[in-house]
N, C-alpha and C positions, 0 to 999 in steps of 0.2 A: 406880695401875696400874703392874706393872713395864713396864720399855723394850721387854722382848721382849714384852710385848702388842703394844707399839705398831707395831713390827715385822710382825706377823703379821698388825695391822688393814691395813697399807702394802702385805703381802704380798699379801690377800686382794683388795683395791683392782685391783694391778696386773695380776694373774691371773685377775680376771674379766675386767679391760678386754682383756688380752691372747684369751681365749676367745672374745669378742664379736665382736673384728676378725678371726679365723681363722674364725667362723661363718657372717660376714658378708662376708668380702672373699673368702677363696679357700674352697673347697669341699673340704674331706678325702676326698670320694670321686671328685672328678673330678682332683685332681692328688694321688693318696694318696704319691707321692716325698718331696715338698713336707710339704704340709700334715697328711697324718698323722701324724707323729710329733711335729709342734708340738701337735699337734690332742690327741694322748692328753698331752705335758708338762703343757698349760695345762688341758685335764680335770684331770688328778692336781693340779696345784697350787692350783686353784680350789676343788675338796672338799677338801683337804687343812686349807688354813685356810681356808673358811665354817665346815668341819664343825668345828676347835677353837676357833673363834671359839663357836660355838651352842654346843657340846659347854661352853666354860670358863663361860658364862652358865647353862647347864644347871645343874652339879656348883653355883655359886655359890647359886642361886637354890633347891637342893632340897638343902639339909645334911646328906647320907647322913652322910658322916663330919668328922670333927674335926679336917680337912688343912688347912694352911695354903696362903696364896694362892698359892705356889711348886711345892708339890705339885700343887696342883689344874690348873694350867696344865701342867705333865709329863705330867698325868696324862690332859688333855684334846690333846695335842701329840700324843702316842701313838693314842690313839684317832682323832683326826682323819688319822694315817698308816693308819691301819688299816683308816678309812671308803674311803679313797681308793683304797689297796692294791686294795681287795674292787669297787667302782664299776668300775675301769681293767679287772680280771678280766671282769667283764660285760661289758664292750665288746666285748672284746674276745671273748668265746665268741660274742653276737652280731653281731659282723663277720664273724666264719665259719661263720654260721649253725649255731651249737651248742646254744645256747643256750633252755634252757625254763625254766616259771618255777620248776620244784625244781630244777634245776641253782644259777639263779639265789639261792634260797631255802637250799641248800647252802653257797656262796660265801659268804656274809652270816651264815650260822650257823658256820661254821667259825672266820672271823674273831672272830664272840661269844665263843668258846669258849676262842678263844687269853688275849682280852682277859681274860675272866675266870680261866684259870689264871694270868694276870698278877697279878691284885688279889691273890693269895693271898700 
């Protein structure tokens, strides 16, 4: 396994525990100064690597293509930025009550579609 797995397993580790204790110790909508913007960091950085964590297990496990182990982790780095990007979005149309679920459905397709003119 390269080192920046291990990194990002370390990452993933510290960014749930860091969400845990913002979920649990102070409330993002009763002191939203404070705690919301901890509150969206450690969302983004908890999907960011679970999702390239799952995502590089993914791409491993089902051999679309003929990448090597390096590739497939960039390749899973970027998407797990992308899961995250699109998730923080949602929150966020839902914290100002914007948000339905084609808006939702929108957000997550858009994002699809970058990723894919990416592979190209």
């Amino acid at each position: 396994m390269p080192p920046l797995l291990y990194a990002i397993l370390a990452a993933a580790l510290l960014s749930g525990t860091s969400l845990l204790a913002i979920l649990l110790r102070v409330s993002p909508l009763t002191a939203p100064t404070q705690a919301l913007p901890a509150f969206f960091a450690s969302v983004f950085l908890t999907v960011a690597t679970v999702g390239t964590l799952l995502l590089f297990v993914l791409w491993k496990c089902v051999p679309v293509h003929a990448w090597s182990e390096g590739k497939i982790l960039g390749v899973s780095v970027r998407q797990g930025l992308f899961l995250a990007v699109a998730v923080i979005l949602v929150l966020i149309f839902y914290l100002l009550a914007m948000l339905t679920w084609w808006i939702g459905l929108l957000i997550f397709l858009v994002f699809l579609l970058i990723e894919l003119a990416l592979d190209r």
